[in-house]
C-alpha positions in Angstrom: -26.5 -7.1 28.8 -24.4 -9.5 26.6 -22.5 -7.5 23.6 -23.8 -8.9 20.1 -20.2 -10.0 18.4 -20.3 -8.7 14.7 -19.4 -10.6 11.8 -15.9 -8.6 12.6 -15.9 -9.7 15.8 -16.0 -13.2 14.3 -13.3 -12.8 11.6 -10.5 -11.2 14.2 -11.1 -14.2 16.6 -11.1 -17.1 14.2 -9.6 -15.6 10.9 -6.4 -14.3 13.0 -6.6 -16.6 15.5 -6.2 -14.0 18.7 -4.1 -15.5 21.1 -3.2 -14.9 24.5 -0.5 -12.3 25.6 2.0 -14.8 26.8 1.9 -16.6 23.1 2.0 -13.4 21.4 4.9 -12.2 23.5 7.0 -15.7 22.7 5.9 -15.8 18.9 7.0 -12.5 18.8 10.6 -13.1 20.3 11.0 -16.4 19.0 10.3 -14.8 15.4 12.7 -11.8 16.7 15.5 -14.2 17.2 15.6 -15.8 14.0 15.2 -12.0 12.4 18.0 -10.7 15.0 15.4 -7.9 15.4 13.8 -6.1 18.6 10.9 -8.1 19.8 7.5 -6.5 19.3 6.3 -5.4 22.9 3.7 -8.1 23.8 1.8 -4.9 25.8 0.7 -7.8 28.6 1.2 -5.5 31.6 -2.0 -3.7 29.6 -4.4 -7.5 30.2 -6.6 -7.0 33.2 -8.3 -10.1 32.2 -11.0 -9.3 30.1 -8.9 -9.3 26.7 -7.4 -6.3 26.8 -3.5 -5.9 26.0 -3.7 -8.9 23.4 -2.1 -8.2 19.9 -3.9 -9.1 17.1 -2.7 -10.7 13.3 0.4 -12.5 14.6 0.8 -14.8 12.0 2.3 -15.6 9.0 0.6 -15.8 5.6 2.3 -18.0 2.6 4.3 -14.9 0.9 5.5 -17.3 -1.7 2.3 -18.6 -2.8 0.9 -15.1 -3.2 4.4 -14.5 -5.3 5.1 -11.0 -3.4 6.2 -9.9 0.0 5.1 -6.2 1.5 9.0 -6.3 2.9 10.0 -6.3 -1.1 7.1 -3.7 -2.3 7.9 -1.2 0.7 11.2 -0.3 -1.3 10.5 -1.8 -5.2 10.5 1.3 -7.4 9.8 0.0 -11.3 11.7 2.9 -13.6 11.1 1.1 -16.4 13.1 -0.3 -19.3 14.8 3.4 -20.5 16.2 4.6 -23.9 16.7 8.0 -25.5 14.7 9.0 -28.0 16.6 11.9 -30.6 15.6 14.8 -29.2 17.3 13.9 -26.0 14.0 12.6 -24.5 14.0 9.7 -22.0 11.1 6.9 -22.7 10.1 4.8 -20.0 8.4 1.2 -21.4 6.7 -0.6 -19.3 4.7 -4.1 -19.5 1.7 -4.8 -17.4 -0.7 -8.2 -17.6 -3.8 -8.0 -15.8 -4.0 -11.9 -14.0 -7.0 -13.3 -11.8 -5.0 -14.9 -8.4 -5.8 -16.0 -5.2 -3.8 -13.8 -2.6 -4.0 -15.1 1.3 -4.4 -12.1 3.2 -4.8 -13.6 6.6 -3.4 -17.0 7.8 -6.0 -19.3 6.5 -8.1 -16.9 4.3 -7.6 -16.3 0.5 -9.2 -13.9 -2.0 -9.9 -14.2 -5.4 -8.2 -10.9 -6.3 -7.3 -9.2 -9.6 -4.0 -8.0 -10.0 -1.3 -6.1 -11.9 1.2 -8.1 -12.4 0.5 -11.1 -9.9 0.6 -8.4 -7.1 -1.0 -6.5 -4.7 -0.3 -3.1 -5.4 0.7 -3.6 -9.2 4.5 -2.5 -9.6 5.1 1.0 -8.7 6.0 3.0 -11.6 8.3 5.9 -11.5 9.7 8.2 -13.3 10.9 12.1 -14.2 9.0 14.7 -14.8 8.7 14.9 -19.2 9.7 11.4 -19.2 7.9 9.7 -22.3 5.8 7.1 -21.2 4.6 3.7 -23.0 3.0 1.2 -20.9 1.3 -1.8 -22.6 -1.4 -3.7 -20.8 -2.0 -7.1 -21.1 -5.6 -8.8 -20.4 -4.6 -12.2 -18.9 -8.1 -12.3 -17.1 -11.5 -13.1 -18.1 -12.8 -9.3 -18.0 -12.5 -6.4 -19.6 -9.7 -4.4 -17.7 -7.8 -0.5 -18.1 -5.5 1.6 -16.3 -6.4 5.3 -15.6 -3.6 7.2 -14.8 -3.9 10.8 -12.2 -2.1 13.2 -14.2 -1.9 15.1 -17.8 -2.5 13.0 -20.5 -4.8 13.1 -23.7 -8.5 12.1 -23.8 -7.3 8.7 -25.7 -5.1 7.2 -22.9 -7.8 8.1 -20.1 -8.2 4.9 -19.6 -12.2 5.0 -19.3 -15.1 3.4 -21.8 -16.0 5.3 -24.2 -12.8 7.7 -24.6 -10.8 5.3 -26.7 -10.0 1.6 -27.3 -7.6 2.0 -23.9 -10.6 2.7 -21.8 -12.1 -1.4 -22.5 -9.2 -3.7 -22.8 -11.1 -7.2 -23.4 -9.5 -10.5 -22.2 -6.9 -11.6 -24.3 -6.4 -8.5 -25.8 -3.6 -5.4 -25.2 -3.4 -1.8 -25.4 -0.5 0.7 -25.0 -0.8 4.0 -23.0 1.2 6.9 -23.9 1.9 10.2 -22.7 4.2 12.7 -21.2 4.9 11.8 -17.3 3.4 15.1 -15.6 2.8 17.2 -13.3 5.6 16.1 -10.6 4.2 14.5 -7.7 3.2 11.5 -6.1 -0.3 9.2 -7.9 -1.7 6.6 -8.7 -3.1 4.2 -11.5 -5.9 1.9 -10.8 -8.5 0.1 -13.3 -11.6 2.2 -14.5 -14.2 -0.6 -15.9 -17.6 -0.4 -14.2 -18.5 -1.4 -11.2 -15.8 0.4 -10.5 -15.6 -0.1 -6.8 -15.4 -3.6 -7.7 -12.5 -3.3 -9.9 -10.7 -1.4 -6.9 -11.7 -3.6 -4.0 -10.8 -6.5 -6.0 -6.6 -5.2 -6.2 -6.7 -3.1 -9.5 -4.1 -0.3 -8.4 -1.0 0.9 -8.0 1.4 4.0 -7.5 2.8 6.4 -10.2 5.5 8.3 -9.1 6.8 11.5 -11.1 10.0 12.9 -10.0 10.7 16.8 -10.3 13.8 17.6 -12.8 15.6 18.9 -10.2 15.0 16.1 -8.0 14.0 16.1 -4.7 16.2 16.6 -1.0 18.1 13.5 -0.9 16.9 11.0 1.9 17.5 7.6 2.6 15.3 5.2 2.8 12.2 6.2 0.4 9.5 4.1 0.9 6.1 3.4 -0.9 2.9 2.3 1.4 -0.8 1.8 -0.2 -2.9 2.2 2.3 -6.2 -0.2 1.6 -8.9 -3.0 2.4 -10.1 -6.4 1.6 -14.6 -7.5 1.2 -13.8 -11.1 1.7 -17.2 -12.1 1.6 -18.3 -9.4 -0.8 -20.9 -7.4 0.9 -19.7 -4.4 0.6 -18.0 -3.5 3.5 -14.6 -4.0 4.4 -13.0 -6.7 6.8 -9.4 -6.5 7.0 -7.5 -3.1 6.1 -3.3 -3.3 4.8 -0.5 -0.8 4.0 1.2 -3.2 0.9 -1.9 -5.5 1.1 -1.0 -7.9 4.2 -2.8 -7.1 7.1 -0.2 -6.9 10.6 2.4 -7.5 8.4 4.8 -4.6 8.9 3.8 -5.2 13.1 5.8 -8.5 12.2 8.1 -7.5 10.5 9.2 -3.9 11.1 10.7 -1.4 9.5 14.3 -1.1 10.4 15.5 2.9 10.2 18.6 4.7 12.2 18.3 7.5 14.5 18.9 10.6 12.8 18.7 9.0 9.2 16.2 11.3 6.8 13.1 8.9 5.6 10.8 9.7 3.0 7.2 8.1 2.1 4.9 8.2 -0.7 1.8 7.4 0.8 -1.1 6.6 -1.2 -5.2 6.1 -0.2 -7.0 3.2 -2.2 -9.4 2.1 0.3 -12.9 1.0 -1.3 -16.3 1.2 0.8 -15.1 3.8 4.1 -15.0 7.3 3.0 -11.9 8.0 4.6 -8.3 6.3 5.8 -5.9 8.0 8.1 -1.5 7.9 9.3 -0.7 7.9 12.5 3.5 8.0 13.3 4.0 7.7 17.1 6.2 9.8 18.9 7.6 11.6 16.4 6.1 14.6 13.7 6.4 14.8 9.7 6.7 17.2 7.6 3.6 16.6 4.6 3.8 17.7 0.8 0.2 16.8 -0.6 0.3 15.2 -3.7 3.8 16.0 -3.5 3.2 18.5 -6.9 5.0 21.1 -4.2 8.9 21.0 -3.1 7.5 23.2 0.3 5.4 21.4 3.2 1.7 22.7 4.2 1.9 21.6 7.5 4.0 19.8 10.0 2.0 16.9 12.0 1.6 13.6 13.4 -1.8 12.6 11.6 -2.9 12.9 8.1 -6.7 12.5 7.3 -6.9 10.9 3.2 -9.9 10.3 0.8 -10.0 7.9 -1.8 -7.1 9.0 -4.5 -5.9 11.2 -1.7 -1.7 10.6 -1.5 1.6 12.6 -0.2 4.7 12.8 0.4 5.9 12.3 4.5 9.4 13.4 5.5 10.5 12.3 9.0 13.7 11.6 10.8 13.9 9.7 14.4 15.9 11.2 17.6 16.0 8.3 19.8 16.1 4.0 19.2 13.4 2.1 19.7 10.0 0.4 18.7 7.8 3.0 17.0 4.1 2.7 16.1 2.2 4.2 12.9 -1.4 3.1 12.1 -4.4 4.3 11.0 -5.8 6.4 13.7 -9.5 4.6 12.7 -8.5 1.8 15.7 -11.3 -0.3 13.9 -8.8 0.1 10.6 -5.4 -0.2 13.4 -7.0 -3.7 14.7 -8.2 -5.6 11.8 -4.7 -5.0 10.1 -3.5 -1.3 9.3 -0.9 -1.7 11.9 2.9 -1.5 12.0 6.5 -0.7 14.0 9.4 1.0 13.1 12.5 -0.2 14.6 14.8 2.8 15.2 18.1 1.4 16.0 21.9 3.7 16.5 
């Protein structure tokens, strides 16, 4: 009995253009050279014949086009432009234009998305726990936009219709949010206008980190991943998935830590139209801080299971070199894009 290939099927051998193990395996080195980094492992020894063992998404999309790399967002922490106010309070002031843009998310594919700030996720914002906050949004697009923020703030800066000009920012127009940054912990902001899975899908979101007072155990590096999905043909249902927005892309290019060097995560769930997304890390176990509002762990693993919204903290450090997998553990999610390597190196 012949097996039916899904629309899927179809994207992840044209889209991606799958190629054979050998090609992978001298893409991959060739591309390792010129990065002076360990070659992804082409897993050919795995290819009995019938397909297996063959890597998909290698591939390079046009970064500079799109006008943001997932290598730059993994580390880019926006604090703001800061002052004191006179009771000793620190303000944070922020500046955020909602623009329509094309993003190629696959070699070959593009997406009319909707971004903050010409990127996919919009900047992530951080800041301290009682930090003022002013964030003025600008509607560059040709629909009515918002930002909601997770968090304590008044009904006014919710973000939603019908709680206050802020909730229904028309095109051309602006509104300023402003609030106290709190409670502590690791969330998000994304666009509230109806449909709001739309709105989502189409690249509305972003992290919104708020630091304790105290600060937190100091670790080095801190990294910020935003686990989601892209409808390209708008149906509802998703056919590539991302950490950053670029499917495969931290497979090519990955993430370089030392043995024995403390790394910390903010991981964040966004995915539209699958109820849930998931974190693998090969090899090795985290300690996980949901939401991050607490400085203790609930639970030491290897997996962590997220709705939509859903986001943590991970704290993890490496005891040996070499080339380290973490994925969804959805392989459906882990082959059409939610893929990646760390390279542990001495």
């Amino acid at each position: 009995m012949n097996k039916q290939l899904t629309r899927r099927d179809f994207l992840k051998l044209g889209a991606l253009g799958v190629i054979s193990a050998a090609g992978a395996t001298a893409l991959s080195h060739e591309k390792a050279k010129k990065n002076n980094r360990t070659p992804v492992p082409s897993m050919q020894a795995m290819d009995h014949g019938h397909g297996e063992g063959v890597i998909p998404g290698v591939g390079e999309v046009d970064h500079e086009k799109n006008g943001f790399n997932p290598g730059d967002i993994l580390t880019d922490f926006d604090y703001g432009q800061t002052s004191t106010l006179p009771g000793g309070q620190t303000l944070r002031e922020y500046e955020i234009t909602v623009i329509n843009k094309n993003i190629e998310v696959v070699p070959g594919i593009e997406y009319p998305a909707w971004t903050y700030n010409g990127r996919i996720p919009g900047p992530t914002i951080r800041c301290t726990e009682g930090d003022l906050i002013r964030i003025k949004l600008i509607n560059g697009s040709n629909h009515p936009h918002s930002m909601h923020f997770h968090g304590f703030h008044p009904g006014m800066m919710d973000g939603v219709p019908g709680t206050g000009p802020g909730g229904y920012v028309e095109p051309g127009e602006s509104f300023t949010y402003e609030f106290e940054a709190e409670p502590f912990g690791m969330h998000l902001y994304h666009c509230h206008v109806f449909p709001l899975a739309r709105h989502i899908a189409k690249g509305l979101y972003g992290a919104f980190i708020v630091d304790p007072k105290q600060g937190r155990p100091q670790t080095d590096p801190e990294m910020i991943m935003v686990m989601s999905g892209f409808d390209v043909d708008f149906d509802d249902v998703n056919d590539f998935y991302a950490v950053n927005a670029i499917p495969f892309y931290y497979q090519n290019h990955p993430i370089q830590v030392k043995v024995g060097e403390s790394v910390r995560i903010y991981l964040l769930n966004i995915l539209e139209f699958d109820l849930l997304n998931s974190f693998h890390l090969h090899a090795n176990f985290f300690h996980y801080y949901p939401t991050g509002t607490s400085l203790v762990s609930s639970e030491f693993t290897d997996t962590v299971i997220l709705g939509q919204a859903q986001r943590g903290i991970l704290e993890f450090t490496y005891k040996y070199p070499g080339m380290y997998m973490f994925h969804a553990h959805v392989t459906e999610f882990a082959e059409l894009g939610w893929n990646g390597m760390f390279e542990v190196i001495e």
